[in-house]
N, C-alpha and C positions, 0 to 999 in steps of 0.2 A: 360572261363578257370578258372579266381579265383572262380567262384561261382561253378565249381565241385572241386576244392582241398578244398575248405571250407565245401563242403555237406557231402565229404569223411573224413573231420574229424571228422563230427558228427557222421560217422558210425566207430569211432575211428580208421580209416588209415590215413598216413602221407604219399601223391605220390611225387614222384620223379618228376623232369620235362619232365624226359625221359617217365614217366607212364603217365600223364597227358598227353603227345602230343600223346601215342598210342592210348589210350580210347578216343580223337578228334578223333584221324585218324577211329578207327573203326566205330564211329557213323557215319561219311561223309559215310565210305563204307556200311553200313545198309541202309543209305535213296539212297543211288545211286543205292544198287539191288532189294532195293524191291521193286521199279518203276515193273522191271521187273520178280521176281522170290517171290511175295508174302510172304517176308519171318516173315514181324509182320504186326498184323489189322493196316489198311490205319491210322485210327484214334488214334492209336497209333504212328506217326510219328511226332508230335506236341510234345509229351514229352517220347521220347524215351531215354532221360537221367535219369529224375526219377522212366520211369512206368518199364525201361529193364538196363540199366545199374547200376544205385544206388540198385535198388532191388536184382540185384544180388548178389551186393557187400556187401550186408547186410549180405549175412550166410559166412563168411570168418571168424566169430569166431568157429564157428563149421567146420571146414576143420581138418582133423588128418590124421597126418601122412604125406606119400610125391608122393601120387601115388592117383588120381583123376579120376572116371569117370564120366563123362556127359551123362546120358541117353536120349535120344531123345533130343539131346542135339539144333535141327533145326536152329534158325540164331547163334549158339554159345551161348548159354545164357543157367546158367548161365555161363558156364565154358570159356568162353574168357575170359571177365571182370576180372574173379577171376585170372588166367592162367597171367594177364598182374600184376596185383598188391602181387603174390606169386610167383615170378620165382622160388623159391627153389624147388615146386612142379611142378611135372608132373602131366598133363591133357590129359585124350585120349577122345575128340569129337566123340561121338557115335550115329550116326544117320541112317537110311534105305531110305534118303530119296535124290538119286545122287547132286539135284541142291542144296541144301544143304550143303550140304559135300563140292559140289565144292564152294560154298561159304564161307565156312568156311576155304578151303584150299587157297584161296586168301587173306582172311584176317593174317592164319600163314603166308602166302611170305612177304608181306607188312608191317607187324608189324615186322615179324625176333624175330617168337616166338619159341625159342627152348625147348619150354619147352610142346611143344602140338601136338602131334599125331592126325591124322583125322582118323576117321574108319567109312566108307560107309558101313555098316553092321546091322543086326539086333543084339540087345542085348543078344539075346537065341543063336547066333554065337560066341562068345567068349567063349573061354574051360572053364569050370568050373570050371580047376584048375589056372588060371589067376584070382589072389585078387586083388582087390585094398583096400585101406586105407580108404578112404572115394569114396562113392558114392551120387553124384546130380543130381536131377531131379525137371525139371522148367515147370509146364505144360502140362505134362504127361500124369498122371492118378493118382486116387485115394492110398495114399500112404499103406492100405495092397497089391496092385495090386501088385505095386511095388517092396514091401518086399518078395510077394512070388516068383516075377522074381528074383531079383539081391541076394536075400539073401547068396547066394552059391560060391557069388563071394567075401564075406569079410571076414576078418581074424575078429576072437576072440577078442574085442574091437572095432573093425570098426565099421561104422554109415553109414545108407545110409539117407540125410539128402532132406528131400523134402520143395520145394517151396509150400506148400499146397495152399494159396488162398491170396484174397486181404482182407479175414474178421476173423476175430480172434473166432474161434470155441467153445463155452463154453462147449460143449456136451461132455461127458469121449471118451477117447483116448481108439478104440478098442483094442482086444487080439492083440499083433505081436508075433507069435510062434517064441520062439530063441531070440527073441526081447527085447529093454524092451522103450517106445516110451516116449518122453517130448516134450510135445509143449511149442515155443518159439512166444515171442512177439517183433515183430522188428517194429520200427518207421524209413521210409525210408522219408528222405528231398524232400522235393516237391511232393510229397504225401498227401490226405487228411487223409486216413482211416489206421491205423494199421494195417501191414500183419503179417501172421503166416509161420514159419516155423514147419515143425514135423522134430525132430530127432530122430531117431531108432538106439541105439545101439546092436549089435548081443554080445549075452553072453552066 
């Protein structure tokens, strides 16, 4: 416990005790269903606080505005993590994938996260005309892929903000039509290697 309120303030947050006992509680429910419902690599289960919850909690400087969505959003990552340490925002968990979903909808009852909506749904199902603020995607797909999916769903400033890889890319940042993209370099605690975030703001 003190050594994730200490890794979190290197990614400059300050948790509550009440946020520290949910992000415990969620990792207990991660390694308990994905015995069963494969929800991250086996070998991921050894350090599922730096390689999935610190990494997520890293792009929480790029979050705008107060309406969130999580694209293929699978064990809740990143949008739990973030969803418990930004109550002010709302999060809609968006996945196609039931056991999922239902997993994710156990982790809202158990935490008593009012701040998170689950949607069993494909991304290309939500009306076009429903924005969000920012949108996140952890593991997805390749971050034009994405911008041509979700682009239609941000207002004029919004960012859809991708977890790109665990290697910091030196190669130029393609075209994003409407776009205009920065990559970010985040150092996450317990961690060897620098990961990259891409953020895309729609202009």
């Amino acid at each position: 416990m003190a050594s994730l309120v200490a890794d979190c303030q290197q990614l400059g947050l300050t948790l509550t005790q009440a946020q520290t006992d949910a992000l415990d509680a969620y990792v207990a429910l991660l390694n308990k269903w994905n015995k069963t419902f494969n929800l991250i690599s086996r070998q991921d289960i050894s350090r599922v606080v730096p390689r999935h919850v610190l990494d997520s909690l890293a792009g929480h400087r790029w979050i705008r505005g107060k309406t969130v969505l999580d694209v293929g959003s699978g064990a809740g990552l990143p949008g739990i993590p973030l969803a418990v340490v930004l109550p002010e925002v709302h999060f809609t968990l968006c996945d196609r994938m039931a056991r999922r979903s239902r997993f994710q909808s156990q982790v809202v009852r158990e935490l008593k996260l009012d701040n998170v909506e689950v949607l069993n749904a494909d991304v290309a199902a939500i009306p076009v005309e429903r924005c969000f603020s920012t949108i996140v995607a952890r593991a997805v797909d390749a971050a034009p892929e994405l911008w041509k999916l979700v682009k239609d769903r941000l207002p004029l400033g919004g960012a859809l903000v991708v977890y790109s890889s665990t290697q910091v890319d030196d190669t130029p940042l393609v075209e994003f039509p409407g776009g205009e993209a920065v990559q970010h370099q985040v150092t996450v605690p317990g961690m060897n290697s620098p990961h990259a975030i891409c953020e895309i703001k729609k202009r």
